[in-house]
N, C-alpha and C positions, 0 to 999 in steps of 0.2 A: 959368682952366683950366691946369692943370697942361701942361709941357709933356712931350713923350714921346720918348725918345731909342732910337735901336736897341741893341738889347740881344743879346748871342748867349749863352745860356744851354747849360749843360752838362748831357749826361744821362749817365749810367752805368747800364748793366746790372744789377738783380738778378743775373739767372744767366739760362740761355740752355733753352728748353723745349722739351725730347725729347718728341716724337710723332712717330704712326704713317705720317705725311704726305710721302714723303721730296722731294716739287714742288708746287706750287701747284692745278697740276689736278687736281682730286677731292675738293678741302678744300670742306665744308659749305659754305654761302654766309651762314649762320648757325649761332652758336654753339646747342651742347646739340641741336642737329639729329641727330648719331652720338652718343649716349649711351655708346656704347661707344668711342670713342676719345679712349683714354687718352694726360695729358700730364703728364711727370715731369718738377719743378724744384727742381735742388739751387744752393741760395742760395751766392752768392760773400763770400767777406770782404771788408769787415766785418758781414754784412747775417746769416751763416749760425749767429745765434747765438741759443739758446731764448727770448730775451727778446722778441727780435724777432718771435715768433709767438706772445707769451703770449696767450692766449685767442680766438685763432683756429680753435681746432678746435671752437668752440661755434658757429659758423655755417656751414651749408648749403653755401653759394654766395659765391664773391669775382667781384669784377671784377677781369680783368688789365690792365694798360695797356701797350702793344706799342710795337714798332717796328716796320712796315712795312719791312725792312732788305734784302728782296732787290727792292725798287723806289725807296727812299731815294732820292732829292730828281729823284725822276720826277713831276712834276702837273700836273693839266690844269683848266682852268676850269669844262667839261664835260665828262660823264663818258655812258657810251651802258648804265644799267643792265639787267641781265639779266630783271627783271621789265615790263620793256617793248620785249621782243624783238629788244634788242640795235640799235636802230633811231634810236629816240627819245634825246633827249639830257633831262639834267637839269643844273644846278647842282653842284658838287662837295662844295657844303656842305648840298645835299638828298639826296646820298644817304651810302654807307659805301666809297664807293671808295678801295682801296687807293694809288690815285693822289694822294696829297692833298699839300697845301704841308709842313707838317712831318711825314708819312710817320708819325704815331701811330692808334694803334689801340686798340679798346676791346672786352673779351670777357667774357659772362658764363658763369661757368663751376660744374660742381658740386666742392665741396672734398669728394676723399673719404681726404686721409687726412693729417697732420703728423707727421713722422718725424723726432725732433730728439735720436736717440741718436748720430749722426757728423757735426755738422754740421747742419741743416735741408732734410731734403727733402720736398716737396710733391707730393701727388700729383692731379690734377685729372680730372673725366667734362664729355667734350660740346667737347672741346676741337674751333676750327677756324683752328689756328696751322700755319705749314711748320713741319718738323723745325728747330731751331735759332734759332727766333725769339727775339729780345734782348725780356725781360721786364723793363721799369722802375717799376711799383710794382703793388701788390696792397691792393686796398681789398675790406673785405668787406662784405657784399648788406645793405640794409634793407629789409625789404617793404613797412612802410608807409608808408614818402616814396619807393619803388622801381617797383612792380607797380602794374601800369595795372589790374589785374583787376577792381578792384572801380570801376573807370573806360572799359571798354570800349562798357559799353551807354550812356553819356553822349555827346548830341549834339555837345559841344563839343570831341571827342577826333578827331583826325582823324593818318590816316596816310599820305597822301600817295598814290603809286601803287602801294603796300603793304597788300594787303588780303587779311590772311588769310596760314595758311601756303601754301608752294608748295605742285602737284599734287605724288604718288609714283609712282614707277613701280615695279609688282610686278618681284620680284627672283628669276631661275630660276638653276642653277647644273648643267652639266656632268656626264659620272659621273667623269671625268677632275678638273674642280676638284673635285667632291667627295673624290677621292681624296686631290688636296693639301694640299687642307685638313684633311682627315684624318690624316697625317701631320704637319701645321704641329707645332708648339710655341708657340706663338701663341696667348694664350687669347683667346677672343671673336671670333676670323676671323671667321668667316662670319658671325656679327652686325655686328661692321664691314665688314664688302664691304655687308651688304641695305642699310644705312643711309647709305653712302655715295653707292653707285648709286642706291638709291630717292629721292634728289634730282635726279637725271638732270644730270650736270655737263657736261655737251657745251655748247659753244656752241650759243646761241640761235639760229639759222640752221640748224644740223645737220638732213640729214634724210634720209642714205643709211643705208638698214636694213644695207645690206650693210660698212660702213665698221668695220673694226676698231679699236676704242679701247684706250686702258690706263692706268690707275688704279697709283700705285707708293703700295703702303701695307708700311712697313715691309720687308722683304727680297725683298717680291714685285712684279712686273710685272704687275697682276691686266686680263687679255685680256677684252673684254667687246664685245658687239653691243647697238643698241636700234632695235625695231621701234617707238616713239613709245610704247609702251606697256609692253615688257616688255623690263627690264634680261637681256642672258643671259651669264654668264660663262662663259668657256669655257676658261681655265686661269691657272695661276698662274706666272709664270715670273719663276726666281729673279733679282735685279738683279746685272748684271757689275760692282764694280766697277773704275773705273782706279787703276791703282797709278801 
């Protein structure tokens, strides 16, 4: 047997991926969950060069591979995840917590676009990154060593305490946020608020109907209530920031 020496390996950034997300609370809990929130990445030198994505825009879907960087070398052995009501503990290597020993992450995402007339930039659907997340390589999707789909109804496929997508919650809006949003410049608002909300991103314990929440998606403070059932937004307000 060979023997095994510690080793500390270097990573580097691609480029760093602008989304709609501007904190942690209200990001999907899985990718492609919000179909509409969208994530822009312009590749750094030397990586931002056409060669580098030659034949990438023939596939669908890539994997990103992240850095976990606003929790970076935060991890715990167990983790308390959200689909077992915040209570229960598991392993940190049974589930996707962002708490992990080397703080990487993994996303599947939709490629919808390569733009390699200034440079290489990317544009992605279903993203569930914070604003700014450090993107360290980009692999793209195979279905048929990838998707379970045609592996679901096989007994021998098992997924843990993961069964199924989460519930939704119907998504109501304000006449007041409708107004804002009516105004935004923001294509696809209100289909990113329903899709974000319709996840119900409260902590698992939450359960005062009357409790005001906020959702910060891109320039907004998005105010919102939930009666266990029904997301209600009830304005947008715009983010301060500090200078």
């Amino acid at each position: 047997m060979h023997s095994v020496k510690a080793t500390t390996y270097q990573i580097k950034p691609l480029g760093h991926l602008a989304t709609p997300f501007a904190d942690k609370f209200g990001i999907p809990r899985q990718p492609r969950l919000a179909p509409h929130a969208i994530g822009t990445l312009q590749l750094l030198p030397p990586y931002n060069r056409a060669e580098c994505v030659r034949g990438l825009a023939d596939f669908s879907h890539v994997w990103l591979q992240f850095v976990f960087h606003e929790v970076a070398g935060q991890w715990s052995p167990t983790v308390r995840p959200p689909r077992l009501g915040g209570n229960a503990k598991v392993g940190v290597f049974a589930s996707r917590s962002p708490f992990r020993p080397n703080s990487l992450g993994l996303s599947l995402v939709e490629l919808l676009d390569v733009d390699t007339r200034d440079g290489v930039t990317l544009r992605f659907g279903g993203v569930d990154l914070v604003d700014g997340t450090p993107i360290i390589d980009i692999k793209p999707y195979i279905p048929f060593a990838e998707s379970l789909g045609s592996l679901e109804s096989q007994p021998d496929v098992r997924s843990g305490f993961v069964s199924g997508a989460p519930p939704q919650l119907a998504v109501e809006f304000s006449a007041a946020a409708n107004q804002q949003i009516a105004a935004a410049s923001e294509a696809n608002l209100r289909e990113l608020i329903s899709e974000v909300l319709a996840q119900d991103p409260r902590p698992a314990y939450a359960s005062d109907v009357y409790r005001l929440y906020g959702v910060r998606l891109y320039r907004y403070d998005v105010k919102w209530r939930c009666d266990g059932q029904t997301a209600f937004v009830e304005s947008l307000d715009p983010i301060e920031h500090s200078t």
